[in-house]
C-alpha angles and dihedrals in degrees: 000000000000113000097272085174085265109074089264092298094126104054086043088062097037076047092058100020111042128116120216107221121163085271101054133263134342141167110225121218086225113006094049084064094049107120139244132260142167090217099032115193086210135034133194120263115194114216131217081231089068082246119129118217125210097224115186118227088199145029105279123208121208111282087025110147111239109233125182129165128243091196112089126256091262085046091063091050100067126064134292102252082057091045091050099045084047082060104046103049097039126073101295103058098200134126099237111235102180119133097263090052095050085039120092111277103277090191135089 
């Protein structure tokens, strides 16, 4: 990592943290914490504003997690030997462990 003034600590957070919107990058105080899933209930919706909306994919009950995935839309498409090593090597650097992926492979 190139020297940030903070060993590096800072670009490794705007690298797995950072949200892409129309204006550039940005860490969010809530949205930025918001976990990973194979079969997310929200996704992200950039704004022309430069704002990022939280948008549910389901219908969400109260105490519901929040789960949104940080793969792409083609990503989640292919199966999970090829998610998980996305995850893995990417920015994130964890085995994912959500339902889809401990479920029996649901692609072709």
């Amino acid at each position: 990592d190139q020297d940030d003034g903070a060993g590096g600590a800072l670009l490794r957070v705007l690298r797995a943290n950072g949200l892409q919107s129309l204006q550039g990058t940005s860490v969010c105080h809530v949205i930025s914490r918001a976990n990973h899933s194979c079969r997310p209930n929200a996704t992200l919706r950039p704004e022309v504003s430069g704002a990022i909306s939280l948008v549910a994919l389901t219908k969400l009950e109260a105490g519901d997690e929040i789960l949104i995935s940080y793969l792409s839309g083609e990503d989640l498409l292919r199966p999970t030997w090829i998610r998980r090593k996305e995850l893995q090597r990417g920015p994130w650097k964890f085995r994912c462990g959500c339902p889809r992926c401990q479920a029996i492979d649901d692609t072709r």
